[in-house]
N, C-alpha and C positions, 0 to 999 in steps of 0.2 A: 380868248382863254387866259387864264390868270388874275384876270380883271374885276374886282366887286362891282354888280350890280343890283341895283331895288327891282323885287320882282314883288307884283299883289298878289297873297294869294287870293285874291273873291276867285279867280278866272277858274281855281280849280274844283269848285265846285263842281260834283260825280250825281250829284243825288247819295248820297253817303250822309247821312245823318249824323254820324263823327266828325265829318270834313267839314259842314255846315257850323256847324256845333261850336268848332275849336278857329277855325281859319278868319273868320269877319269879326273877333276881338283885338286877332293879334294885327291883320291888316296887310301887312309886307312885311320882308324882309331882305337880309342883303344875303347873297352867294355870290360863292364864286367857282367858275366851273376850273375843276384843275383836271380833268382828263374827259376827251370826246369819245374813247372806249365803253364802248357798252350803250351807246347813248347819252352817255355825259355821267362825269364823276363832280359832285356838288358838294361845297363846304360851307354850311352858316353861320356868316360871322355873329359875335356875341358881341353885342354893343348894348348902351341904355333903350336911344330910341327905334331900334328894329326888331327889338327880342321883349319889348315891353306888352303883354297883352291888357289891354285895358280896355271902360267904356265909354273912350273920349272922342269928340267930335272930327273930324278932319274935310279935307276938300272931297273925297268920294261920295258921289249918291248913295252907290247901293249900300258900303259900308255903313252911314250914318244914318241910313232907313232899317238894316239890321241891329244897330245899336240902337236907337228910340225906340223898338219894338222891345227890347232886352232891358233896358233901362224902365222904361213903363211897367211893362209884367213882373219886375223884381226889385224894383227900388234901388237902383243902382246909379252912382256917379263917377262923377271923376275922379274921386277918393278910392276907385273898385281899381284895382290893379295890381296886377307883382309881374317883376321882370324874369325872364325866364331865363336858364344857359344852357345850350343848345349845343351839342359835341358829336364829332365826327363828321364823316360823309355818307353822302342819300345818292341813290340810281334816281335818274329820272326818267320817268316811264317813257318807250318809244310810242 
C-alpha cells in the first residue's frame, strides 16, 4: 500500500465495448492503492508515459495486435496521440 505500480489494462477486458474501445490505446498505467477499504482505494498517477493514449508499438502481443488492426482500418500512426490527465480515486471492483 502506498506504493506506485504499472498495472495493464488489456487484463480488464468485460466484453464491454467501451472497455475494449478505450483500454488497448492507452496500455497501462501507474496506481497506487492508498486505502484497502472497500476493496482498495486507487489513485492515477499523471505522468507523460502512463497517461499517454497512443498508436504506438511496444513489447505486448495482444496490445500491438489491437493497434495494427486500428492503425490499418484508420490510417493511423505514431503521430495519433494526446496525453491524458487523470484525477481522483477509482473502487476497484471486488
Amino acid at each position: 500500500m502506498g506504493k506506485e505500480q504499472s498495472i495493464s489494462l488489456l487484463h480488464f477486458f468485460n466484453g464491454n465495448p467501451e472497455s475494449i474501445n478505450t483500454t488497448y490505446a492507452l496500455g497501462s498505467c501507474e496506481i497506487t492503492l492508498q486505502s484497502e477499504a472497500l476493496g482498495g482505494i486507487v489513485k492515477v498517477s499523471n505522468n507523460y508515459e502512463s497517461t499517454l493514449y497512443d498508436w504506438n508499438y511496444d513489447s505486448r502481443l495482444l496490445r500491438n495486435a489491437l493497434i495494427f488492426e486500428q492503425r490499418f482500418r484508420y490510417g493511423l500512426s505514431d503521430s495519433h496521440g494526446f496525453p491524458l490527465i487523470i484525477y481522483g480515486t477509482g473502487l476497484l471492483n471486488q
